[in-house]
Backbone as CSV, one residue per row, in Angstrom:
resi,resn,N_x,N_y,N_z,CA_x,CA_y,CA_z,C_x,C_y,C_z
1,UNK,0.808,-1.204,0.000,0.000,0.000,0.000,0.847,1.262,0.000
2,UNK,1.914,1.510,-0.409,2.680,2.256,-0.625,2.318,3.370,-1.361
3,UNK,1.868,2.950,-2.214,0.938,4.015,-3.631,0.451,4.862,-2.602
4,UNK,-0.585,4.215,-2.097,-2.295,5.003,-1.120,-1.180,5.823,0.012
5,UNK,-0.503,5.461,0.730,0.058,6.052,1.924,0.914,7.305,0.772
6,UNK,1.777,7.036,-0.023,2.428,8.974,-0.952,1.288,9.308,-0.909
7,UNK,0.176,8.983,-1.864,-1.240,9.569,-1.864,-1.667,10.901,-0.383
8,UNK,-1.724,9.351,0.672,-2.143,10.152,1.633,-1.412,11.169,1.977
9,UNK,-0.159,11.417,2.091,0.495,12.081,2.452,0.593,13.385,1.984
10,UNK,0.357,13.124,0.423,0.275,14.339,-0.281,-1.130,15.504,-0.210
11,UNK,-2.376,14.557,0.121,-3.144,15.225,0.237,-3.545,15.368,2.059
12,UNK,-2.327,15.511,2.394,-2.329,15.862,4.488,-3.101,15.041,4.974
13,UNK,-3.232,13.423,4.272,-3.518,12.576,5.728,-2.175,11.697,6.179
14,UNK,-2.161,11.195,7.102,-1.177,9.982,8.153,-2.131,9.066,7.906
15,UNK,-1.243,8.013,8.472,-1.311,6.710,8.153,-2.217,6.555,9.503
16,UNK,-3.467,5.732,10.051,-3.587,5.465,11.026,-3.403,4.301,11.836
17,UNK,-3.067,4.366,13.360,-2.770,3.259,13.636,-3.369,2.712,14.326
18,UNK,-4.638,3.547,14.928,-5.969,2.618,15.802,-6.887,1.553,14.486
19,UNK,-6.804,0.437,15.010,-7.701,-0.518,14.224,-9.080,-0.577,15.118
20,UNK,-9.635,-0.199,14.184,-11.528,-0.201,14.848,-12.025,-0.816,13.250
21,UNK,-13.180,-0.750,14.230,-14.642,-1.610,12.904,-14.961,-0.393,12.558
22,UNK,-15.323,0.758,12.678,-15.396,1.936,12.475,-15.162,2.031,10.812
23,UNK,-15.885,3.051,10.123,-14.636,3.299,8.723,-14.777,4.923,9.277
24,UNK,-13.724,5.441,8.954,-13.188,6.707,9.121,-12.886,7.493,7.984
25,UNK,-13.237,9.251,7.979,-12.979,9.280,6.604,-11.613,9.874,6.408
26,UNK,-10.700,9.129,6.773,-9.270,9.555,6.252,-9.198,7.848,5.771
27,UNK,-9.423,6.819,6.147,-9.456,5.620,5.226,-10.068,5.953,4.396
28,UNK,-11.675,6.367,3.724,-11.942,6.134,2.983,-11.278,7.550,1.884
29,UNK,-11.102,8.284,2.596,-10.333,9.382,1.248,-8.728,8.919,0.789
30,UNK,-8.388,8.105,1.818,-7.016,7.240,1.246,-7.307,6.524,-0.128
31,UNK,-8.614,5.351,0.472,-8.757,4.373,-0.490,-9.287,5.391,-1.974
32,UNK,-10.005,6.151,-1.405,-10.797,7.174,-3.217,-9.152,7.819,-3.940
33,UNK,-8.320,8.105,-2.870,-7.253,8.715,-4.109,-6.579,7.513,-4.513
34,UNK,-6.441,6.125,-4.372,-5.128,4.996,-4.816,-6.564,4.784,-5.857
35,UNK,-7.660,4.770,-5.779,-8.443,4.390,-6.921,-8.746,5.574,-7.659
36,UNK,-8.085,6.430,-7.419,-9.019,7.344,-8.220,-7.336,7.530,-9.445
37,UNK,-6.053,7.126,-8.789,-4.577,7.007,-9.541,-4.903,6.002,-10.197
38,UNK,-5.191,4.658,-10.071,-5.111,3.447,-10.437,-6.031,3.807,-11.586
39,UNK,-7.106,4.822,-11.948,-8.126,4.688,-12.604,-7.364,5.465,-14.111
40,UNK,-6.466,6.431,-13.011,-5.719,7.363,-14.095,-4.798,6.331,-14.688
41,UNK,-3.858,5.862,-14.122,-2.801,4.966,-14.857,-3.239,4.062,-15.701
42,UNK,-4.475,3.687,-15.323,-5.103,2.465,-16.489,-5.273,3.036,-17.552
43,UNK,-5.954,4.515,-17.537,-6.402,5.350,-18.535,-5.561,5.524,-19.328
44,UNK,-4.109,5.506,-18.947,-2.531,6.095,-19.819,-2.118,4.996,-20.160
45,UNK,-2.227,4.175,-19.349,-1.084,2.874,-19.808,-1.643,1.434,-20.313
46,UNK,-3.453,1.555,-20.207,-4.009,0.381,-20.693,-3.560,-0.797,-20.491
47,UNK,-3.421,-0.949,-18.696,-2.914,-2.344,-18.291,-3.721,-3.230,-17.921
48,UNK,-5.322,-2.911,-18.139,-6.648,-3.676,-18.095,-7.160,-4.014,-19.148
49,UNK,-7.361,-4.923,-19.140,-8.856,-5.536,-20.865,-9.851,-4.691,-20.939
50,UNK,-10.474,-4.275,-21.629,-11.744,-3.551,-21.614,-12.457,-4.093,-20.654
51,UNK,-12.918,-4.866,-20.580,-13.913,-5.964,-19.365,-13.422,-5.287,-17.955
52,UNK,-12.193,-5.475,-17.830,-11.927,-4.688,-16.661,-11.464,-3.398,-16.158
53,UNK,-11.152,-2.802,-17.597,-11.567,-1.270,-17.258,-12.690,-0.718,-16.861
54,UNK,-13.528,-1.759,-17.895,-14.883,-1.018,-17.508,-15.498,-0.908,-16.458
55,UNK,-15.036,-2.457,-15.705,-15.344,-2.672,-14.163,-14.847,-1.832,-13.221
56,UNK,-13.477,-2.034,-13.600,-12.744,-0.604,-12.632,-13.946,1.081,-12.753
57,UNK,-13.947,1.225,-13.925,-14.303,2.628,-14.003,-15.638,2.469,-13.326
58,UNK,-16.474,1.618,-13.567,-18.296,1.192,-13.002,-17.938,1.272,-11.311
59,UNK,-17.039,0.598,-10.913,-16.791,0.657,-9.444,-16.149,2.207,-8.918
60,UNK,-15.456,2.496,-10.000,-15.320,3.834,-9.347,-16.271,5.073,-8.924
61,UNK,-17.118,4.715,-10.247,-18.347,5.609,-10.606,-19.275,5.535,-9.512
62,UNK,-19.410,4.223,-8.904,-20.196,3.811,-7.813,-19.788,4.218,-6.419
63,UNK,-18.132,3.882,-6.758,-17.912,4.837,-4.975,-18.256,6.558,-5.180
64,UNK,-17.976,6.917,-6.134,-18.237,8.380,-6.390,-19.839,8.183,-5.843
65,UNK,-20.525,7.706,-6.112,-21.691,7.817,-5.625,-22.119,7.625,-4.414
66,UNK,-21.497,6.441,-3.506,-21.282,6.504,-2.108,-21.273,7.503,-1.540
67,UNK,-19.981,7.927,-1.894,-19.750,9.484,-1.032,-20.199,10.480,-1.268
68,UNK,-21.512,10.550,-2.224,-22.193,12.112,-2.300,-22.874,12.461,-0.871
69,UNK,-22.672,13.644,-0.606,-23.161,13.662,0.455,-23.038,13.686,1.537
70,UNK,-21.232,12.730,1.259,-20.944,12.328,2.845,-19.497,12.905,3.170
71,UNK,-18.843,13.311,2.125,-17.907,14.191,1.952,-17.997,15.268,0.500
72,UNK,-17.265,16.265,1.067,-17.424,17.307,-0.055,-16.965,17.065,-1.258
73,UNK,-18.008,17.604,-2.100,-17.219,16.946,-3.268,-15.905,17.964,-4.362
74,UNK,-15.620,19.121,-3.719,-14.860,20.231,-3.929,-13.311,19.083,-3.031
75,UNK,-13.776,19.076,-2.321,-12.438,17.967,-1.541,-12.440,16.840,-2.530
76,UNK,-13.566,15.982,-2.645,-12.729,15.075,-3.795,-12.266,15.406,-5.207
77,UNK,-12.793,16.111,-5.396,-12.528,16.869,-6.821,-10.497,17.218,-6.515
78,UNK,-10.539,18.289,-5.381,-8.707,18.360,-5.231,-8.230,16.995,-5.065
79,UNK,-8.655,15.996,-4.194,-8.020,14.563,-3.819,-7.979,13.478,-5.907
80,UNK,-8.744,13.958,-6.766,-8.608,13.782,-7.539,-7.084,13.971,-8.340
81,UNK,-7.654,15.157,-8.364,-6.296,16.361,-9.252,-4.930,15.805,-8.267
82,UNK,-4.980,15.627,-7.278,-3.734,15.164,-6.868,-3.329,13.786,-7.270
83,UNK,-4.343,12.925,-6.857,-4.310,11.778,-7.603,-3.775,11.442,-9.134
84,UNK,-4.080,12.564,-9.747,-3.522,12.365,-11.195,-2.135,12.592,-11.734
85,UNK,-2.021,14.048,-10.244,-0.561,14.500,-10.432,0.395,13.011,-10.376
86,UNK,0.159,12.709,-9.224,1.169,11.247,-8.855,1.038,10.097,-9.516
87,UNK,0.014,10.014,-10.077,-0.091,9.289,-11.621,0.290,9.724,-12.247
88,UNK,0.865,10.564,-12.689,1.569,11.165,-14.000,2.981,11.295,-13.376
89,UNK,3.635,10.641,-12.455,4.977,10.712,-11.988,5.783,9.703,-12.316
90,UNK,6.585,9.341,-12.150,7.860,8.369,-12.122,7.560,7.555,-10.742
91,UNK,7.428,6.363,-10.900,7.657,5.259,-11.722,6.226,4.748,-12.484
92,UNK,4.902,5.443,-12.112,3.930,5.142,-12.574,3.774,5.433,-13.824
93,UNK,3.972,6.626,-14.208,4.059,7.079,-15.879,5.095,6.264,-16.842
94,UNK,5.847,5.407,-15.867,6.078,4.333,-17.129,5.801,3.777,-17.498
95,UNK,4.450,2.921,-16.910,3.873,2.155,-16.991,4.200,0.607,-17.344
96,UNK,5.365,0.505,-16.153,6.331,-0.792,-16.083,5.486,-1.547,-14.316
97,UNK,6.050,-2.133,-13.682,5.898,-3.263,-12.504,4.897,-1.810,-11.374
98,UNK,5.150,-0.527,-11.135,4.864,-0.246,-10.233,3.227,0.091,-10.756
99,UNK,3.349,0.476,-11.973,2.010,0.774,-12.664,0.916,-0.343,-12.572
100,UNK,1.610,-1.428,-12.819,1.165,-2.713,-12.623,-0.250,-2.854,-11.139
101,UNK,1.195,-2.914,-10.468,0.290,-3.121,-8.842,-0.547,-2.265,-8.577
102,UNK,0.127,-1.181,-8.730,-1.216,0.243,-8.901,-2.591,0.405,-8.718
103,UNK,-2.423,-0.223,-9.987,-3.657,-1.025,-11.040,-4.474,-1.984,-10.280
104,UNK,-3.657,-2.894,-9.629,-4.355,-4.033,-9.181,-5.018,-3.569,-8.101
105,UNK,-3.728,-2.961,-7.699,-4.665,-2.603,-5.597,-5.467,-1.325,-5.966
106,UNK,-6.022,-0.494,-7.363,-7.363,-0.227,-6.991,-8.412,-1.137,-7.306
107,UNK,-7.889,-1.779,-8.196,-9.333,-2.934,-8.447,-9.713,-3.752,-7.057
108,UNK,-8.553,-4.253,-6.267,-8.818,-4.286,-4.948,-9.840,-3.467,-3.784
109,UNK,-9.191,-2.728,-3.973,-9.240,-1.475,-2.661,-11.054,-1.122,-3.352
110,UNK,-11.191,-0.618,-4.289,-12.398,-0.246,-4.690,-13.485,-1.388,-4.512
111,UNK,-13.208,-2.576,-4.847,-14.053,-3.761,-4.459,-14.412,-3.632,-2.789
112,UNK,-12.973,-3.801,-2.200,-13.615,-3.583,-0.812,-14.754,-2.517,-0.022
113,UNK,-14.011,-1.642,-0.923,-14.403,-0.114,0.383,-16.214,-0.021,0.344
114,UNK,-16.377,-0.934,-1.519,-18.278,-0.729,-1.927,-18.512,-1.430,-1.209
115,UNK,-18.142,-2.909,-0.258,-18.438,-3.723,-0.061,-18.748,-3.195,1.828
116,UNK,-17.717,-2.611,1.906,-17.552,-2.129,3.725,-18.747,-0.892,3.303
117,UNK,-18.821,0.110,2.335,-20.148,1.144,2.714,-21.106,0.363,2.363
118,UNK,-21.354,-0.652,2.017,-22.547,-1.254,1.250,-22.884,-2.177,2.801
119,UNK,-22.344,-2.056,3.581,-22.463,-2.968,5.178,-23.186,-2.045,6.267
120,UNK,-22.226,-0.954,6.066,-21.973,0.111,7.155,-23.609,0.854,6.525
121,UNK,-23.447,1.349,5.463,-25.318,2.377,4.847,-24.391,3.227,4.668
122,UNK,-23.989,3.828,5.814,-22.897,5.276,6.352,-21.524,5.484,6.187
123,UNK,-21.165,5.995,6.223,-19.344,6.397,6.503,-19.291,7.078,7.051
């Protein structure tokens, strides 16, 4: 999770280290920027099949929809734009091994997080 933690960092969250059942929204604005990069790098470097771009992008579209409401969307909109910046950096813009994982742990991370608000109702 290396990706999500620069992420966080860049857009002023820490890493947390209390584990609760709780979701918190500095997890879930972690997990929206490594998917919202992963969505960008796929976009540049086409390291998904169509089938699973499309899935990626449908799941993204869907957490975007989660969080109306529940965070600002002027904040995700910047957590975006940052997101893209660091997608467009070195080693991701090469779209070699780090682009790779990237990729994977948002198709990950985005599966989960619908799955934890789709439990919770709330965030």
């Amino acid at each position: 999770m290396t990706f999500l933690k620069n992420i966080a960092a860049a857009i002023g969250f820490g890493s947390s280290s209390a584990k609760s059942k709780e979701i918190t929204t500095e997890e879930i604005i972690e997990a929206y920027a490594g998917v919202s990069a992963g969505v960008e790098i796929n976009r540049r470097c086409s390291i998904l099949s169509v089938t699973e771009t499309n899935s990626l992008e449908q799941a993204f579209n869907q957490l975007n929809k989660a969080l109306e409401g529940k965070i600002d969307q002027e904040f995700l909109s910047m957590v975006r734009e940052t997101s893209k910046k660091m997608a467009d950096e070195s080693p991701y813009n090469e779209c070699g091994q780090k682009a790779h994982e990237a990729v994977t742990e948002a198709q990950e991370v985005v599966a989960y997080w619908l799955r934890e608000l789709g439990k919770n109702g709330k965030s």
